[in-house]
C-alpha positions as CSV (number, residue, x, y, z in Angstrom):
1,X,-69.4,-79.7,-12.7
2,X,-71.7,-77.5,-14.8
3,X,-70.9,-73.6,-14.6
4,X,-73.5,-71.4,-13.4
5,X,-74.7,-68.7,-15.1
6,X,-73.8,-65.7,-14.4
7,X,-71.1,-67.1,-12.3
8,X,-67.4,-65.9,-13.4
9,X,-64.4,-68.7,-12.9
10,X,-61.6,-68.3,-10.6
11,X,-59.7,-66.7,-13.5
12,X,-62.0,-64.3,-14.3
13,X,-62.4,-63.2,-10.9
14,X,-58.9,-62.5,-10.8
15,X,-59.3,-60.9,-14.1
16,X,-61.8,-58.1,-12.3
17,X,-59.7,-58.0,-9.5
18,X,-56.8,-57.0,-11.4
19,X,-59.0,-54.9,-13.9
20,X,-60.0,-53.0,-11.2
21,X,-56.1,-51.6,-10.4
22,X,-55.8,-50.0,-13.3
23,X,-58.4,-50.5,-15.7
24,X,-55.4,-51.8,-18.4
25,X,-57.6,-54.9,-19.4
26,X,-54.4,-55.9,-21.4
27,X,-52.1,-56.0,-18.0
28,X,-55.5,-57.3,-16.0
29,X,-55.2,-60.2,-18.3
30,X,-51.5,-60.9,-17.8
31,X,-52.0,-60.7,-14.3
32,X,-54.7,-63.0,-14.1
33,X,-52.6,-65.5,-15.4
34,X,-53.9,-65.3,-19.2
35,X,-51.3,-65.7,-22.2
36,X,-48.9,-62.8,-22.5
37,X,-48.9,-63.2,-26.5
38,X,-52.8,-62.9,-26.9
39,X,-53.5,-60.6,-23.7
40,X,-54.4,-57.5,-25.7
41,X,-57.0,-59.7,-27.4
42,X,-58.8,-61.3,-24.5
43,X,-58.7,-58.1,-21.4
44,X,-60.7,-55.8,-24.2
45,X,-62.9,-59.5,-25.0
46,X,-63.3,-60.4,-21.0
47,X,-64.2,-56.5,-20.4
48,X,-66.8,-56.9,-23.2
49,X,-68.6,-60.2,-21.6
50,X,-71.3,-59.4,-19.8
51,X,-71.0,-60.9,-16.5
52,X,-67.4,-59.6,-16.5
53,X,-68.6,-56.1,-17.0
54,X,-71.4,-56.9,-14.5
55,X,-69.0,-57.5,-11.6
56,X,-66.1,-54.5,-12.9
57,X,-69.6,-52.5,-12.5
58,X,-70.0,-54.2,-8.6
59,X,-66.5,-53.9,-8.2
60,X,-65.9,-50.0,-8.7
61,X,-68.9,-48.8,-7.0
62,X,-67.7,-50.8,-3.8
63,X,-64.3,-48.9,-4.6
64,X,-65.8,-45.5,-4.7
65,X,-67.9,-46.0,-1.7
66,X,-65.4,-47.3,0.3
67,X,-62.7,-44.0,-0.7
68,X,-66.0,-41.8,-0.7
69,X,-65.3,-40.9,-4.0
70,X,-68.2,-39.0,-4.8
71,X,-69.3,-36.8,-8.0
72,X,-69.0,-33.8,-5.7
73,X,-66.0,-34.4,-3.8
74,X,-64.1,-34.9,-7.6
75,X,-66.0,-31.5,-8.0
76,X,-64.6,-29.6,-5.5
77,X,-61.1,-30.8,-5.5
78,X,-61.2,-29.6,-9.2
79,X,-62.9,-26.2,-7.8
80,X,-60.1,-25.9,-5.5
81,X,-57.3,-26.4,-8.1
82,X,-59.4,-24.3,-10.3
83,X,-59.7,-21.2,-7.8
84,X,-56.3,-21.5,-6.0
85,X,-55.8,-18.0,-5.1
86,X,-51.2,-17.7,-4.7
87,X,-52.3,-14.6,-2.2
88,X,-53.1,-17.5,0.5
89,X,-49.9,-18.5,0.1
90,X,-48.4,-15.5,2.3
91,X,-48.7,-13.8,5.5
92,X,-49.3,-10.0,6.0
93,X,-45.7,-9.2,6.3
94,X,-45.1,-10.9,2.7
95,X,-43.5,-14.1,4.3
96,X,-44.4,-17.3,3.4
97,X,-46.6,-19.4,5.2
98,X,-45.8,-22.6,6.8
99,X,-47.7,-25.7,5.9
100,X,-49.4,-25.8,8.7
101,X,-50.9,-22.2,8.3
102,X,-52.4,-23.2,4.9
103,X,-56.1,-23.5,4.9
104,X,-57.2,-26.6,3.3
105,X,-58.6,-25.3,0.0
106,X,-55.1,-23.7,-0.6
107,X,-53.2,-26.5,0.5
108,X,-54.9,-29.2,-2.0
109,X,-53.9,-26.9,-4.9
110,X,-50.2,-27.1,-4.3
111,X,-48.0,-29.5,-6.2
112,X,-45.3,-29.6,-5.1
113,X,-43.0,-27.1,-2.5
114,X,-39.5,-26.4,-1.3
115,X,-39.5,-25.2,1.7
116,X,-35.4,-24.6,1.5
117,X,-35.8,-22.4,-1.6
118,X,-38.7,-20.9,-1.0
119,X,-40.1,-22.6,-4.4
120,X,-44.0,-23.9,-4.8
121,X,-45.5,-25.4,-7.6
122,X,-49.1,-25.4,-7.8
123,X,-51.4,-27.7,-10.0
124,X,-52.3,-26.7,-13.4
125,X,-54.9,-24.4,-12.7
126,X,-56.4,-23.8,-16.5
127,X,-56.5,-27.2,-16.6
128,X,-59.0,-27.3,-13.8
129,X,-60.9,-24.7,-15.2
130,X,-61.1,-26.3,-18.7
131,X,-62.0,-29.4,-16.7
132,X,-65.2,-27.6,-14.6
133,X,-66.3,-26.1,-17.9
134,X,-66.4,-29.0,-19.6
135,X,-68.4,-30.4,-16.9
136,X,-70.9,-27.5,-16.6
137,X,-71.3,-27.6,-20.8
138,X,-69.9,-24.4,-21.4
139,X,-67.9,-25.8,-24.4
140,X,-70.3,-26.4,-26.9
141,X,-68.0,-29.4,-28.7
142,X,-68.5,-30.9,-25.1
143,X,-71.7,-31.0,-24.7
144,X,-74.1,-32.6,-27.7
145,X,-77.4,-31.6,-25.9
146,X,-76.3,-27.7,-26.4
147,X,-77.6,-25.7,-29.2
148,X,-77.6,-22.5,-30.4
149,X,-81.0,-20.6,-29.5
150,X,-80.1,-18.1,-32.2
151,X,-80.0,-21.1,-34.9
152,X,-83.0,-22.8,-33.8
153,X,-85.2,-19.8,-33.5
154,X,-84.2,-18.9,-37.7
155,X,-84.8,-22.8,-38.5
156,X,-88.2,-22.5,-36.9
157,X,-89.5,-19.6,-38.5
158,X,-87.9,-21.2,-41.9
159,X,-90.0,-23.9,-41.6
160,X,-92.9,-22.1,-40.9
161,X,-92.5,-19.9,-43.7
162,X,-91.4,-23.4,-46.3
163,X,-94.5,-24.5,-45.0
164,X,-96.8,-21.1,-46.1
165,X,-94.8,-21.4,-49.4
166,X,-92.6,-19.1,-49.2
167,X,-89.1,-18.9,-47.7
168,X,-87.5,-16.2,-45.4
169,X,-84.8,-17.2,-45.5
170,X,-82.4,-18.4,-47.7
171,X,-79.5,-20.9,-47.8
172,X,-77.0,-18.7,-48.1
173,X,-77.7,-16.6,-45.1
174,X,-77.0,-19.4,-42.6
């Protein structure tokens, strides 16, 4: 029997379904039932095929929609690791709330806690911060489409002057 195209076999269904754990296309290929010895050639070469990548593609959106996993709910759980404020940890009296008592925002943010010791751990908090930034292109090695207004105002009136035939400024002042 002739295969379709754009029809993946049994094994490279498998392949996607096992991709799709976690996105090791060396251990997706294992899995699947591929050769051990060669299985960091063929996951990256299976990833790379077309169709293959056509139904990962399929496969993660149906993923995402299905855990509502949305640009701004990965937003604002970063937000609320980012803006964990230790203050909502307590009551007025300087006791420490329960669990319960948290408010949700201050509750995602917290690590770990030992409620014997009295010890909490929150998440990395500069991280998250580093992480919104990057998002929002406030680091200008992040973010490609950024440029210095500064740098591109002096370029353009060099080139307008190159073009008069005469040049404001020079080399060296840049």
């Amino acid at each position: 029997m002739p295969k379709q195209k754009g029809v993946l076999t049994r094994k490279q269904t498998r392949f996607v379904d096992e991709y799709l754990v976690d996105l090791n296309a060396t251990q997706a290929a294992i899995r699947a039932g591929y050769s051990a010895r060669n299985a960091d050639k063929i996951g990256p070469r299976l990833v790379g095929k077309s169709r293959v990548a056509a139904a990962i593609k399929v496969g993660q959106e149906k993923l995402q929609r299905r855990l509502e996993i949305t640009q701004e709910r990965v937003l604002q759980e970063m937000a609320r690791l980012a803006f964990f404020d230790v203050r909502k940890l307590f009551n007025e009296n300087g006791s420490l709330k329960k669990p319960h008592e948290l408010d949700s925002d201050t509750a995602a943010a917290i690590a770990s806690l030992d409620l014997n010791e009295q010890k909490i751990k929150s998440f990395g908090k500069p991280e998250a911060l580093r992480d919104l930034a990057k998002h929002l292109g406030l680091f200008e090695k992040d973010n490609a489409q950024r440029t210095d207004p500064v740098r591109e105002l002096l370029a353009l009136i060099d080139s307008g002057a190159k073009s008069r035939g005469s040049s404001i400024i020079s080399n060296r002042s840049r």
